[in-house]
ZAKOLLUM-818037 format. One line per field, with one value per residue (C-alpha): chain; x negated, y negated, z. Coordinates in steps of 0.02 Angstrom, whole numbers. Each point is the difference from the previous one (the first is absolute). Example, Ala and Ser with C-alpha at 12.3 -4.5 7.8 and 13.67 -1.06 7.14 Angstrom:
<rs>
ch	c(A  A)
X	c(-615  -69)
Y	c(225  -172)
Z	c(390  -33)
</rs>
This chain:
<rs>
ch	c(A  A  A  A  A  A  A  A  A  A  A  A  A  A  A  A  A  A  A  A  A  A  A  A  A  A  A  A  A  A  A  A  A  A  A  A  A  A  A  A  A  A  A  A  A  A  A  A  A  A  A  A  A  A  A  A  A  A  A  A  A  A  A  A  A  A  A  A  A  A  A  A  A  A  A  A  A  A  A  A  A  A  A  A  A  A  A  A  A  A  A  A  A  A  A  A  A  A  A  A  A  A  A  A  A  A  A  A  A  A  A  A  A  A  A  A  A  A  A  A  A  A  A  A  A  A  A  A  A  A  A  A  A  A  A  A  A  A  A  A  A  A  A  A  A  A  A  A  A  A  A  A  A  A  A  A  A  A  A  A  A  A  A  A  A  A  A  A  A  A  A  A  A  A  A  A  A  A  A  A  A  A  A  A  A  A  A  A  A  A  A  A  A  A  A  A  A  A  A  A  A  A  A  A  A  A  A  A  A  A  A  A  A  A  A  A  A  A  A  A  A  A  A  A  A  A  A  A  A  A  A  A  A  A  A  A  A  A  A  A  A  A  A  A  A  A  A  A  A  A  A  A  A  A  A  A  A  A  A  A  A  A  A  A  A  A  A  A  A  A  A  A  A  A  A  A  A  A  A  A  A  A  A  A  A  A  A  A  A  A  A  A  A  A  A  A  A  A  A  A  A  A  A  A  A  A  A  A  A  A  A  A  A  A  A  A  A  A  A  A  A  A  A  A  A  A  A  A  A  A  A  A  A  A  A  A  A  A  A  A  A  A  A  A  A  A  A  A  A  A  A  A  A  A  A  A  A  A  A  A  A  A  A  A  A  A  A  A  A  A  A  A  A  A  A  A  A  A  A  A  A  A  A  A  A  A  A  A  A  A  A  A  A  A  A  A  A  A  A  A  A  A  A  A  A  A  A  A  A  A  A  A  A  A  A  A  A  A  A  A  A  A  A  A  A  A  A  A  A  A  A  A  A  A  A  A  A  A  A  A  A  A  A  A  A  A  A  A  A  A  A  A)
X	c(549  -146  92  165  -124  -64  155  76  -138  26  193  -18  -129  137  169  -111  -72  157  80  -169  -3  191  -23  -163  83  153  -124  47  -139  37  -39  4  -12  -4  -13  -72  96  160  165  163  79  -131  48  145  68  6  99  -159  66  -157  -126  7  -40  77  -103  -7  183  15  -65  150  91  -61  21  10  22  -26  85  -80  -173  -129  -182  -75  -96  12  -177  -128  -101  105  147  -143  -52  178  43  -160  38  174  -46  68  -187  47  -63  -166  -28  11  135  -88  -114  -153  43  -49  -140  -146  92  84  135  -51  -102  96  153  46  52  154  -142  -57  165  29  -184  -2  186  -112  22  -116  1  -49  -1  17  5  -23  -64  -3  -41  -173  -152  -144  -64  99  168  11  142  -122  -23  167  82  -11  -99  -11  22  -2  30  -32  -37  92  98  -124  -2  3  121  -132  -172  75  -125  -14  22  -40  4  -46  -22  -157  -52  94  -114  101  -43  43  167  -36  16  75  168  21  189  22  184  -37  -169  78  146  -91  -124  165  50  -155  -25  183  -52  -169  118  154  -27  62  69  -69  8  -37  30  -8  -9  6  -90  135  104  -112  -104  -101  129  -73  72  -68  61  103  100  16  66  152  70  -41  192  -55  -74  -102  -165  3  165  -53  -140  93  102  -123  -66  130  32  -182  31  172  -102  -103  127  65  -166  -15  166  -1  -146  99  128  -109  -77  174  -32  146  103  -156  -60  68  13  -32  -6  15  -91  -134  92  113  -47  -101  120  -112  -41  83  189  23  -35  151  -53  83  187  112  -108  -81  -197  -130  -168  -87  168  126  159  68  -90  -172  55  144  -51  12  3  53  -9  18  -11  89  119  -35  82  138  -3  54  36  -12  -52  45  -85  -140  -168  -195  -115  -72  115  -74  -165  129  140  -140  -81  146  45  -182  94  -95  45  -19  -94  55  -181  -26  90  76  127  66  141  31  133  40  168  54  -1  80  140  -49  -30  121  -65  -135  -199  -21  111  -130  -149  -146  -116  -139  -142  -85  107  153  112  174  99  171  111  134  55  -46  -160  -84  -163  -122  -60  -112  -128  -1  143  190  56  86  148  127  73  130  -81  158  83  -149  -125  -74  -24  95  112  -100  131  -124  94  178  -80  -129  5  -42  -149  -60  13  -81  -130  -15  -20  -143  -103  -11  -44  -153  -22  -62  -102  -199  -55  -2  -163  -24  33  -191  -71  -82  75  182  -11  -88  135  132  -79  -25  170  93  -111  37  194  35)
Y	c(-2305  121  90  29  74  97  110  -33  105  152  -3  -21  131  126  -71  30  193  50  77  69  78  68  72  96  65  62  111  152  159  141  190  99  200  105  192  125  122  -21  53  -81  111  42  -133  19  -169  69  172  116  124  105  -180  -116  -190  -98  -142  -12  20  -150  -125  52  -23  -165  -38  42  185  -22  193  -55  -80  46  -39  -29  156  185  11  -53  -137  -68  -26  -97  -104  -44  -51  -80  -115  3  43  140  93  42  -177  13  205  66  141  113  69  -6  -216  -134  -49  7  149  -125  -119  -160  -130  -105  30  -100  122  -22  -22  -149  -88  9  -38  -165  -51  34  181  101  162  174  167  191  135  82  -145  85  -138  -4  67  -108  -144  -124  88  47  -92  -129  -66  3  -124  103  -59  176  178  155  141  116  -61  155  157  73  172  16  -89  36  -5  -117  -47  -186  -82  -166  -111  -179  -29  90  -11  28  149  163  107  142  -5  22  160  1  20  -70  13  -131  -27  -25  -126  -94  -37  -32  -132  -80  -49  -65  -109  -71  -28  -101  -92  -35  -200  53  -31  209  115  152  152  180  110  181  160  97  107  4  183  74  21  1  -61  38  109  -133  -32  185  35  -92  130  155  33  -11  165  -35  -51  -150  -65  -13  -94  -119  -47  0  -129  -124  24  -72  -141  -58  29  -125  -132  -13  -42  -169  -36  29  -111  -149  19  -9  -163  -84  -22  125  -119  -94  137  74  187  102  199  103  150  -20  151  137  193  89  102  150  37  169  21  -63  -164  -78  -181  -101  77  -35  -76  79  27  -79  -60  -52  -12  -102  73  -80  121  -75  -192  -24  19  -43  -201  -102  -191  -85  -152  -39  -155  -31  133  117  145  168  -32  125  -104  114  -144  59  -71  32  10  -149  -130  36  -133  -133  41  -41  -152  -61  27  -77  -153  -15  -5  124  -74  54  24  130  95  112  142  17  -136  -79  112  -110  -110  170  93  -148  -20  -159  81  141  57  157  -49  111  19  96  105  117  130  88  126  112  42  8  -171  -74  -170  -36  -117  -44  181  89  69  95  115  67  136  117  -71  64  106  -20  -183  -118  22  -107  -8  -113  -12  -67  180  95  -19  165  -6  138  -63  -60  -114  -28  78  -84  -171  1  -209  -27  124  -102  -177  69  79  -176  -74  126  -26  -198  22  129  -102  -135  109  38  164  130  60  182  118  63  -25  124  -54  10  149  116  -77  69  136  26  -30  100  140  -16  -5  -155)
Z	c(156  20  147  -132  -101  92  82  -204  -77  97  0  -216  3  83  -119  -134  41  107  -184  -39  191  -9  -170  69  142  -110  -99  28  43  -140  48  -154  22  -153  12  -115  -93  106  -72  -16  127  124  133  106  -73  -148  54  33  126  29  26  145  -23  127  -8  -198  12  134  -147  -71  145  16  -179  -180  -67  -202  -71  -165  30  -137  -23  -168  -5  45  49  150  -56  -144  133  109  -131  -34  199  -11  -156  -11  -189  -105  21  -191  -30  28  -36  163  -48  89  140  -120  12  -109  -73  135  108  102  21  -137  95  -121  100  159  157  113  144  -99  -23  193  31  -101  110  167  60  68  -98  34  -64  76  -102  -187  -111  -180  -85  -29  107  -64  107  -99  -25  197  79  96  -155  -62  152  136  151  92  -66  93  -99  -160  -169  -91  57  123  -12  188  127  138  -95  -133  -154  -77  183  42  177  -58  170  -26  -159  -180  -56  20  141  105  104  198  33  175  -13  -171  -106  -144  42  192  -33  -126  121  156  -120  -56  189  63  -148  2  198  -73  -141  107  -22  -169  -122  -63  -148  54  -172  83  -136  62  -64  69  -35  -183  19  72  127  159  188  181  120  91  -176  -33  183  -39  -132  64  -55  -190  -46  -167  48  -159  37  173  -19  -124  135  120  -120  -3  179  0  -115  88  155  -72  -66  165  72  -116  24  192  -7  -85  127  142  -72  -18  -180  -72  -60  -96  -107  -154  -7  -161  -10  -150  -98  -113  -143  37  86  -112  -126  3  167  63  23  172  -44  -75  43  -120  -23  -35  -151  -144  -23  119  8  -188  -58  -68  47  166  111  -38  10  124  159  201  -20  171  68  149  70  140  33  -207  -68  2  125  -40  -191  -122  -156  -170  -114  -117  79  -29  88  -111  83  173  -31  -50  132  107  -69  3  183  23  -70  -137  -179  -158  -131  -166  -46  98  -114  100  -13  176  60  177  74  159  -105  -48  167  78  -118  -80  -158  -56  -180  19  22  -170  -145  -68  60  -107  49  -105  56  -113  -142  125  -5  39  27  115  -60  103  60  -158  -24  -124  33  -92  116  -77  -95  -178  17  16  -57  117  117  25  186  77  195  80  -51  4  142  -59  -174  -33  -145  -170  -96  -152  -127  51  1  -132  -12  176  -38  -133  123  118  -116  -70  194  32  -141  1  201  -60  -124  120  120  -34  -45  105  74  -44  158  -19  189  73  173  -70  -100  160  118  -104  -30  201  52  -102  24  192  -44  56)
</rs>
């Protein structure tokens, strides 16, 4: 009887953990990239003919193209404290750079690092931050287990300001000097600490500083387009030869470790190309406006997803998504559940990319930022674009990519719904905090007068 026992026990004690094991090993690792001021054309996969991205392109290759992804805001760190939450940022008052309450993202607020954190993933960060810079609003205490990067836009890609190594310490301090280019250290941290974390399952969130000004590359970058004449273009492709350069590093790196077909693939943009940068820079055509907008230009941008073996390959997806439903797509592929507590305002995109679902992830999606507001409903949207000035236009999208064609005054009623829509949603949000930060006020301030 005792010996029955005895081989019994163990043999229970695997029946019972072998769903447990299977559903661990399922979990798949997600890479997130999100770049800086990148416009809607300025990847080859999205027509650029001047800007080379092959490796960028490949996740698109490899898997979903979305031709109208949005995020929630036009601006830096609103549009990371959306991907972050998976919360219209509106909600809790970060409409702007100046954030919420506190400077930072709400310590109230629960990150996308500690969803995936609580379900067993390692998580890490490279990059721009911009969501706080005090001790208890850095990402280390936000869910993240590593960071190696900047904790605002830097002012420098090879002397950058605000960075951190929490391998050393989580005080800022000076960036080595040998040798030193933000896109290039970011990368190379990314791949030796998917090497240290390949027992998995990993979040890793690489949030570039690039292409967002100053813009700056090395010789190596700039060597590749001696054919482009104007110094600024140039470099801005020199830059994103840097940052697909860098992409293809990470990725490379999966491959290598056999794990492609266990990690979930997100790239997209954090706003559109500045709209008032210098005439060579049409970034965001074929749409209207840009960056701290909210015409298309400054909210639809590059959005891609891959994961290989789970979903389609080589689809061009023209379903309205947001960068919001990227935390839920993957909990979800974690295998884990959405509570409805959480309250959020992003939706698990997996049943619609495979076909399960058919109806659109939104009916209906809002934006407001400083004055400036506007909500998509179906394919109709209407846009308040200059604060204080004009009222709203009316556009149908699936005609009018471009905004070219205001139907207001031949459709006065669907004004007034949509009107109707918008308020109750602002209705709901918290007050905005007033743009007043010295930081975001000199950075505007800064950039424009550098023509970016």
């Amino acid at each position: 009887m005792k010996t029955t026992v005895r081989y019994a026990l163990p043999f229970l004690l695997v029946t019972l953990l072998a769903p447990l094991l299977a559903a661990t090993a399922a979990r798949p690792n997600v890479l997130l990239f999100y770049a800086d001021d990148m416009g809607y054309n300025e990847l080859g996969c999205y027509g650029s003919k001047l800007y080379r991205s092959p490796n960028i392109d490949s996740i698109a290759k490899n898997g979903i193209r979305f031709t109208q992804g949005y995020v929630s805001a036009p601006l830096c760190s609103p549009s990371r404290a959306g991907l972050m939450t998976a919360r219209y940022p509106t909600r809790y008052g970060h409409e702007n750079n100046s954030m919420a309450e506190g400077h930072s993202l709400p310590l109230t607020e629960t990150t996308f690092a500690n969803r995936l954190k609580a379900l067993g993933y390692a998580t890490g960060i490279t990059g721009k931050w911009h969501l706080g810079s005090t001790a208890d609003t850095l990402p280390v205490k936000r869910g993240f287990d590593d960071y190696f990067g900047v904790t605002g836009n830097p002012g420098s890609y090879f002397q950058p300001g605000g960075f951190i190594d929490s391998r050393q310490s989580n005080a800022v301090r000076p960036a080595p000097a040998k040798d030193f280019y933000t896109t290039d250290a970011f990368a190379e941290w990314a791949v030796n600490w998917i090497e240290r974390k390949k027992d998995g399952p990993w979040f890793l969130y690489f949030p570039f500083n690039a292409i967002h000004a100053p813009h700056q590359a090395t010789e190596k970058y700039l060597a590749r387009f001696t054919h482009i004449k104007d110094r600024e273009q140039r470099t801005l492709a020199a830059m994103i030869s840097a940052m697909d350069d860098a992409v293809g590093r990470v990725l490379q790196k999966v491959r290598d470790l056999g794990q492609e077909q266990s990690t979930l693939v997100v790239f997209i943009s954090d706003n559109g190309a500045p709209g008032w940068q210098k005439g060579w820079r049409d970034g965001n055509l074929p749409l209207r406006g840009g960056k701290h907008t909210t015409w298309e230009g400054g909210i639809r941008l590059p959005f891609m997803m891959q994961w290989v073996g789970r979903l389609p390959a080589g689809q061009v997806n023209d379903t309205p998504v947001i960068q919001l439903d990227i935390l839920p797509t993957c909990v979800a592929a974690a295998g884990a559940t959405i509570d409805p507590a959480w309250k959020l305002d992003g939706v698990n995109l997996l049943p619609h990319l495979t076909g399960e679902v058919k109806e659109r992830p939104h009916q209906t999606l809002y934006w407001r930022i400083d004055g400036m507001w506007a909500v998509r409903d179906g394919d109709w949207k209407l846009v308040h674009g200059q604060a204080g000035k004009e009222p709203p236009e009316l556009f149908d999208l699936a005609q009018d990519i471009g905004e070219k064609r205001n139907l207001a005054a031949a459709n006065p009623e669907k004004v007034k719904e949509l009107q109707a829509r918008w308020d109750a949603w602002s209705a709901q949000q918290a007050s905005p905090v007033k743009p007043n930060d010295r930081a975001a006020k000199g950075e505007k301030r800064k950039t424009k007068k550098k023509g970016e």
